[in-house]
N, C-alpha and C positions, 0 to 999 in steps of 0.2 A: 296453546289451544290445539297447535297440529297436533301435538301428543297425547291429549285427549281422544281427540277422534281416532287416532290408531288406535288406541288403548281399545275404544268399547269395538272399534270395528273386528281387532282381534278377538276381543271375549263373544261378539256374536257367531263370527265364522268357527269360532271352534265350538259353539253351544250346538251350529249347524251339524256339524261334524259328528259331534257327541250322539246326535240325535239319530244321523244317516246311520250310524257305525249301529245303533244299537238297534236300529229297525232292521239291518241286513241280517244282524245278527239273530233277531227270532225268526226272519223268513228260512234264513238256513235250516234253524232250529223245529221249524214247521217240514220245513222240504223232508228234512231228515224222517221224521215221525210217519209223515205218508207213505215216503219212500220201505219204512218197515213196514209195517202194515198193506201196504201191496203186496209185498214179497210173502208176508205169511197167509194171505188171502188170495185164491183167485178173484181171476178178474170175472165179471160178468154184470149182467145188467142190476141183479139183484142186488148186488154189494155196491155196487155203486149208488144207488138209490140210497140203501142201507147208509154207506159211509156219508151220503150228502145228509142225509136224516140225523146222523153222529153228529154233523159239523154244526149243525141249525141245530140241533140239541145241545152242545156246546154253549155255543154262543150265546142261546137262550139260558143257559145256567149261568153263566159267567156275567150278563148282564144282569140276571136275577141277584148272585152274589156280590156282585160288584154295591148291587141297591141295598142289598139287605146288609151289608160289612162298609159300612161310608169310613172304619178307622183304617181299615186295611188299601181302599183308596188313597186316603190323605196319607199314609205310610208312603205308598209308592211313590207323590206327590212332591213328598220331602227328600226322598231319595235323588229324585230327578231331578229336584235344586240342587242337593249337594253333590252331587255331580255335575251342574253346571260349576257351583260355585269353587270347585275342587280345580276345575279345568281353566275358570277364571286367573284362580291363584298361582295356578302353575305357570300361566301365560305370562304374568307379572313376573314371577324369577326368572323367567324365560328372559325376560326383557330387560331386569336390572342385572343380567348376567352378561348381557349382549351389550349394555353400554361400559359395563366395567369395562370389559374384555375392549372396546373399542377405545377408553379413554388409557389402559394400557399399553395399547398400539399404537397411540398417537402419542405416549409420552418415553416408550423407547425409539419412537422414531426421529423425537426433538434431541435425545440422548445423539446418539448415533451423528444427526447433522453435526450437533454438539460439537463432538471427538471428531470428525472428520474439520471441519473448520479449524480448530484448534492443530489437527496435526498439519494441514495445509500452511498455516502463520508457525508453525517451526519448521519446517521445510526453508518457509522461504527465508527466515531469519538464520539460515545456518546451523539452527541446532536441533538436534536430532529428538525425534518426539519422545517424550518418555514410556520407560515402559511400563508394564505390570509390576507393580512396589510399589508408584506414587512416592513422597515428600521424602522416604528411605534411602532410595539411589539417588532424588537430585542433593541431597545433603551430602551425600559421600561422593557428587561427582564433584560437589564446591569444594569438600574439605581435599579432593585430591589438586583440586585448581589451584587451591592456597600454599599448596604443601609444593608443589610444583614452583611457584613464583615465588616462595621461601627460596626453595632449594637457587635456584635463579640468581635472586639477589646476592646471596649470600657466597656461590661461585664467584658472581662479577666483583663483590668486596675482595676477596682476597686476590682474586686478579691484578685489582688497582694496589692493592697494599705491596703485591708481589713485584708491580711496576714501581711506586717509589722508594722500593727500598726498607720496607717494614714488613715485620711477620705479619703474615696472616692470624688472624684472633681467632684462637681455639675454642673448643665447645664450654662455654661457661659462661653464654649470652652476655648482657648489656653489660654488668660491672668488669668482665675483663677487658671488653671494647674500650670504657668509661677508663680502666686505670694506662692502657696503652696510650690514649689521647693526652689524658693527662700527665704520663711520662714523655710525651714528645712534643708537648707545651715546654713542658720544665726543660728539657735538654733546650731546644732552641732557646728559649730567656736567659738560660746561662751562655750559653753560644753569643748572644748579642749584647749579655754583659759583658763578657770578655774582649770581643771586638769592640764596645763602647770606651774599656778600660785602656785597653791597648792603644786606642783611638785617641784618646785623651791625655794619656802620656805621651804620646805622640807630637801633640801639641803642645804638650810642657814643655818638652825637651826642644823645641822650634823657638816654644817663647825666649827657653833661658838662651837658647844657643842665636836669637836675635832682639838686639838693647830696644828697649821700649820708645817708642817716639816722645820728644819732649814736652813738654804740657805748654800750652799756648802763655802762659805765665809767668812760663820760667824767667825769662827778660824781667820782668818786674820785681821778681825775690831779690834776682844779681844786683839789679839797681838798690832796692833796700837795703840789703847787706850792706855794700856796697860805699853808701852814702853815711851808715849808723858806723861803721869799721871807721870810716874815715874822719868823723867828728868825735866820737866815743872811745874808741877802741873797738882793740880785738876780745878783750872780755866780757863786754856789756850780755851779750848773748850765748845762750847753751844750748842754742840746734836752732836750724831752719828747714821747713820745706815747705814742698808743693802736697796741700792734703788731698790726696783723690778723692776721698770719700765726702766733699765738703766743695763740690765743682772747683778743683782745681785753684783753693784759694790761696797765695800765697803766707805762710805761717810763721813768724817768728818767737821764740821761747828763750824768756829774758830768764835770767836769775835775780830770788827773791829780791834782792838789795840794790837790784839796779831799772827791779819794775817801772815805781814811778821815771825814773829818769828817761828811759827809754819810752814809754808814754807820751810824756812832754817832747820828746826830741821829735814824734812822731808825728805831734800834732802842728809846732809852729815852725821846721824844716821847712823853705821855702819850696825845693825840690818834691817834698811827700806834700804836706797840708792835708793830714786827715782831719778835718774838721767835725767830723761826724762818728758819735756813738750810736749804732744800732742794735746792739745786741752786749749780754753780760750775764754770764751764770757759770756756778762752780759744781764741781764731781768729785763725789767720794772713791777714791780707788781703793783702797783700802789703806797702802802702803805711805798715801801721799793725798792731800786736797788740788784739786788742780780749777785755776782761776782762768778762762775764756773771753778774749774779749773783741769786739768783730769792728771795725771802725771804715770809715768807705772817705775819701778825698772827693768832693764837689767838681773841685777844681781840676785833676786829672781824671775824673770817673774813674777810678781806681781804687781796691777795695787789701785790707791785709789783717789779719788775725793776731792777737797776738795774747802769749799764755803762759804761766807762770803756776811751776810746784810750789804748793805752801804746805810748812812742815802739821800734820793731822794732830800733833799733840797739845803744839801751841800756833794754831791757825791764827796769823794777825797779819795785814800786809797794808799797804798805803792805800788811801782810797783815791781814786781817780774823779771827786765828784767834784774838787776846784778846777779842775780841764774840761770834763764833758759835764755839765748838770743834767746830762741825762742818765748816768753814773748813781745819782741820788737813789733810787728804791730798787735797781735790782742789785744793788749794795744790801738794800734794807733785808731783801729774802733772800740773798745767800746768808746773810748772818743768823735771820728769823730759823732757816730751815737746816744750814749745815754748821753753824758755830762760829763761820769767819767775824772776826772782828778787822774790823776797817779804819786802819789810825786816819787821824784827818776828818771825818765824814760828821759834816757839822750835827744831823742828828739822827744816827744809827738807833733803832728800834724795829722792835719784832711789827711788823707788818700783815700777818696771816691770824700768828696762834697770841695769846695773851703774856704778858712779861711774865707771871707767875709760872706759865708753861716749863715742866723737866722735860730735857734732852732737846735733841732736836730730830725730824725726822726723815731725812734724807741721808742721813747716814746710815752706811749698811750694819750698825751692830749695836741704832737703837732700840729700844723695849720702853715698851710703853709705861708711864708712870699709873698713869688714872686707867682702872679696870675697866672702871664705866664707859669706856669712850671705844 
């Protein structure tokens, strides 16, 4: 609303204005007119009368004209509007001229705080305000930061390489980095195979040059021997020992023809008394069948192995199943599966596969008869 009322208050003072300017301006325009006609006239009472007579004559025509011509009136009429109206419109550019001009005043003025706040917060953050270029220079002042702490890094790398003892990595970035690393992998691994190797010959050479400690069992092999030497003989037997791989059991390995007897001596020796079968299974070696059999004394808690070559071509040996009757069925599957035939064994049968069954299959150079299977 206040801008309304400027607005018309302006377009009246200046209609004022219009109005003053143009009435001074016919009074000059009158002054002037007299002022010539003086000068070409004396003065005296007659011309004076005379010119008052002019002026009332005048005036009287110009009224009479003004009556008798009313388009030439209303001409004038419109004129004097559009002259106000002219003076109106000028006011208004006048005035949307004066607010532009002030709304651009105030907005390089917002500018200006703008860039001074902004250079005030890089001041105080250390860095330096930017210049004229804008986004140009700060990109080239990062890409010199990076290129800089490149540069940096890549000093201090060869530094350290140059302190332990390794080339510095020439220009040919990450893979030749990548193959040096992985050349000073490989050298150390061979370095700590060799001192592994060295390491462990080392200890060969300790073991052999000191005798192994006795095995807690050895006392009990002496006693078997020992006792079987002195009722049997010295032939009944074709090796003994202490098997490491089988906790340290003590092991006796009869020959074929003297198996059962040495069995029997084993079991009713008042000194041994293995009373007990636990264990019974045979293995193809290729060269030779070999018959295991694991028996344990009640009565001493005392346990001895004992094992017998059977020739592979014609496997037959005594069977053990009138001493232990638990001897009975893993009789039955070494015969079922490797061929042994067990003299004695009141009813030796395949146990697994059917009597009709070819080969047998725990030998190593069976081939299957039936495709389908």
């Amino acid at each position: 609303m206040s801008g309304e009322k400027d607005l018309e208050q302006l377009k009246k003072e200046a209609v004022e204005k219009a109005k003053a300017a143009a009435a001074a301006k016919r009074a000059a325009k009158a002054a002037q007119a007299e002022g010539k006609s003086a000068a070409d006239k004396p003065a005296g009472p007659a011309s004076e009368s005379r010119a008052a007579k002019d002026s009332l004559d005048d005036k009287v025509v110009g009224e009479v004209a003004e009556k008798s011509n009313p388009e030439s009136a209303a001409q004038q009429s419109v004129e004097d509007s559009g002259t106000v109206k002219a003076v109106s419109d000028t006011t208004e550019t006048n005035l949307a001229d004066e607010k532009a001009k002030a709304a651009a005043a105030a907005k390089a003025k917002a500018a200006a705080a703008a860039k001074a706040k902004a250079a005030a917060l890089a001041k105080k953050t250390g860095e330096a305000a930017p210049e004229a270029g804008g986004d140009d220079e700060k990109a080239k002042a990062i890409a010199a930061a990076k290129a800089k702490a490149a540069a940096a890094a890549k000093a201090k790398a060869a530094a350290l390489a140059k302190q332990t003892g390794e080339a510095a990595p020439e220009a040919g970035g990450d893979d030749e980095k990548a193959k040096a690393i992985a050349a000073a992998k490989a050298k150390a691994a061979a370095a700590a195979k060799a001192r592994s190797a060295a390491a462990a010959k080392g200890e060969g050479a300790a073991e052999a040059e000191t005798p192994a400690a006795p095995s807690p069992n050895q006392p009990y092999l002496d006693k078997y021997v020992k006792v079987i030497e002195e009722h049997l003989g010295n032939d009944v037997l074709e090796d003994y020992y202490i098997n490491k791989l089988s906790k340290d059991v003590p092991t006796l390995v009869a020959k074929a023809e003297t198996y059962y007897k040495v069995a029997q001596f084993l079991k009713f020796n008042e000194q041994l008394g293995f009373d007990y079968l636990s264990e019974l299974h045979a293995s193809d070696f290729e060269t030779h069948l070999e018959l295991y059999v694991h028996l344990f004394s009640y009565k001493n808690r005392q346990s001895v192995a004992l094992k017998v070559k059977i020739d592979r071509n014609a496997p037959t040996i005594e069977s053990l199943q009138p001493l232990w009757a638990g001897a009975d069925w893993p009789e039955c599957e070494a015969y079922d599966l490797l061929g042994i035939t067990f003299t004695g064994h009141p009813h030796l049968h395949r146990i697994l596969l059917g009597e009709d069954w070819v080969g047998h299959p725990l030998r190593k150079d069976y081939e299957q008869y039936d495709v389908e299977v």
